[in-house]
C-alpha positions as CSV (number, residue, x, y, z in Angstrom):
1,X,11.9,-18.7,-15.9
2,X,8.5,-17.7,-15.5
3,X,7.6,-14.6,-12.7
4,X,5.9,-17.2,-10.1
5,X,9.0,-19.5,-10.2
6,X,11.3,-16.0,-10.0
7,X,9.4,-15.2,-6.9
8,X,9.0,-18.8,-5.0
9,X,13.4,-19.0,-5.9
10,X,13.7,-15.2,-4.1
11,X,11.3,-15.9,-1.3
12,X,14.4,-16.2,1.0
13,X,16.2,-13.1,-0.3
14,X,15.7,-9.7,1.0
15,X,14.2,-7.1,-1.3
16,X,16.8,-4.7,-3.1
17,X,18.7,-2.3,-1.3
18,X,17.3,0.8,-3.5
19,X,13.7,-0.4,-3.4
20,X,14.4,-1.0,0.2
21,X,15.6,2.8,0.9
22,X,12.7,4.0,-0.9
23,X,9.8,2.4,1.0
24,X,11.5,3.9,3.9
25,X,11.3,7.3,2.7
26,X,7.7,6.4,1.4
27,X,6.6,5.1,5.2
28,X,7.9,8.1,6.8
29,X,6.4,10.3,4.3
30,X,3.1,8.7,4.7
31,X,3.6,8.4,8.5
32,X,3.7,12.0,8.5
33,X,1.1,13.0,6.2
34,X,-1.3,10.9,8.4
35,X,0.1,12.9,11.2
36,X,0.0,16.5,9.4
37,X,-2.3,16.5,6.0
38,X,-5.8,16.7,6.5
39,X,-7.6,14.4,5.4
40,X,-9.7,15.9,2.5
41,X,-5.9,17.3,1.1
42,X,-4.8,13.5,1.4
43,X,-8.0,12.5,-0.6
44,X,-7.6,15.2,-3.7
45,X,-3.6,14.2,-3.9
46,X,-4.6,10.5,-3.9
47,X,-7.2,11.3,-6.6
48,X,-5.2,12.8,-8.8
49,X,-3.9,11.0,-12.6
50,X,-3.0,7.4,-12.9
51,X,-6.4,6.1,-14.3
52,X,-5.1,4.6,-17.3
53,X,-2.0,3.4,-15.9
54,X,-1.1,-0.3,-16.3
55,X,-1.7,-2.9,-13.1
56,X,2.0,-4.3,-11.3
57,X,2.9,-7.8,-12.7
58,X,3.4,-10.3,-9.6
59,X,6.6,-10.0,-8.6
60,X,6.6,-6.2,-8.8
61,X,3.6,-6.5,-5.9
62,X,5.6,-9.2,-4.2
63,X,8.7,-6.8,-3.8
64,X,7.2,-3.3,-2.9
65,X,4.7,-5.3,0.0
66,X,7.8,-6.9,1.0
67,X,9.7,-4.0,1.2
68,X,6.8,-1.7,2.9
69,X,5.9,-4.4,5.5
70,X,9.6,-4.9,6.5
71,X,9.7,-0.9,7.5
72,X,6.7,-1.5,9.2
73,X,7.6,-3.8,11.4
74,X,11.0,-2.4,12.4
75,X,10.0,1.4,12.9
76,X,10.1,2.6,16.5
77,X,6.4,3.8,15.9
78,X,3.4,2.1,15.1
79,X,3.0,2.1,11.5
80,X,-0.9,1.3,10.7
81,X,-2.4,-0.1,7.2
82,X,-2.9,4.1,6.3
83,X,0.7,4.4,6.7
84,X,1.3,1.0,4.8
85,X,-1.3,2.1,2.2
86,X,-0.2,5.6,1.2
87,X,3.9,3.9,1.0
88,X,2.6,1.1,-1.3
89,X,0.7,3.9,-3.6
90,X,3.1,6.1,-3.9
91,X,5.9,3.3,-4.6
92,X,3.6,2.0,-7.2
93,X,2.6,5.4,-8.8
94,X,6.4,6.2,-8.9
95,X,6.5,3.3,-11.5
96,X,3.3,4.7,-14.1
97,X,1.3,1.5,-12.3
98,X,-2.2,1.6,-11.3
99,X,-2.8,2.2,-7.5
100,X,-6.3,2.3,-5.6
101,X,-6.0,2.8,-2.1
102,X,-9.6,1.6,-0.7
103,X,-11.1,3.2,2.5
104,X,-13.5,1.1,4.4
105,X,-14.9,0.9,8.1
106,X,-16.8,-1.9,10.3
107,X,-18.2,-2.4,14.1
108,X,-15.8,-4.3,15.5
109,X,-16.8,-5.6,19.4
110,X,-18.7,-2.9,19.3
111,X,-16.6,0.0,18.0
112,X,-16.2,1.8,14.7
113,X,-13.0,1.1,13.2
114,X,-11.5,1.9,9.5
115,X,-9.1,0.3,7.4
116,X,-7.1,0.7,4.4
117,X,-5.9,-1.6,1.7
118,X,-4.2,-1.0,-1.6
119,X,-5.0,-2.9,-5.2
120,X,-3.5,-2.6,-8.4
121,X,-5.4,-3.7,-11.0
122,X,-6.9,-7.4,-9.3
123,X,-3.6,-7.8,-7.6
124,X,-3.4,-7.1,-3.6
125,X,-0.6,-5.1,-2.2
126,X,-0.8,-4.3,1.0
127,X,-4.0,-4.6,3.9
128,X,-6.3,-7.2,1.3
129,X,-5.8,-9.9,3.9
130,X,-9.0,-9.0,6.0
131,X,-10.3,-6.5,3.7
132,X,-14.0,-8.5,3.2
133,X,-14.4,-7.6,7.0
134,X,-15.0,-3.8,6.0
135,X,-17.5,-2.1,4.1
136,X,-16.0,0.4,1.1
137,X,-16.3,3.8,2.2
138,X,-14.1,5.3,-0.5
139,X,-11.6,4.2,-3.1
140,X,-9.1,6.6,-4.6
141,X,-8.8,7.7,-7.6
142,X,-12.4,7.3,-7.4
């Protein structure tokens, strides 16, 4: 059975109890290091390796968004797209695949606000939906 049909069959399912438990110790990780790391440490650790690495296959990006958005919705604190972003990167990285967390910022109604979204390879994980709204700031690994 080809990956797309896999994915459209499993839409109803939940994602895996192990991948599950570990994009919920990857969105409190990150929920902290937003809260704790400065920024410029963030940046170097997100720099570092994983240039060569292979992009995620479809349903490998359809699982670990699943998975990461699921925590985020259900955590008794505000989990924002940096949260989101540094859980999907790490959960990809974990797996040898290519991550690039993307840093942008736009005026919205008149106010300076940032965003992040992750890619691997040309495949969106997490935060792509209104990514075009932003200009690119910085990507990681650069």
């Amino acid at each position: 059975m080809p990956p797309a049909a896999r994915i459209q069959r499993d839409h109803d399912r939940p994602a895996p109890p192990a991948l599950l438990a570990e994009a919920g110790a990857a969105i409190l990780a990150a929920s902290l290091a937003v809260r704790l790391v400065p920024f410029r440490t963030l940046a170097e650790r997100l720099s570092r390796g994983g240039k060569n690495a292979a992009p995620a296959d479809a349903e490998t990006v359809y699982w670990l968004r699943r998975a990461v958005l699921a925590w985020a919705r259900r955590l008794p604190w505000r989990t924002l797209c940096f949260e989101q972003g540094l859980a999907a990167f790490v959960l990809l990285r974990r797996r040898g695949l290519a991550a690039t967390l993307h840093y942008g910022a736009a005026t919205i109604e008149g106010e300076l606000k940032a965003h992040v979204w992750v890619t691997s390879g040309k495949s969106e994980v997490v935060g792509c939906e209104n990514k075009e709204d932003y200009g690119l700031l910085a990507r990681f690994p650069s």
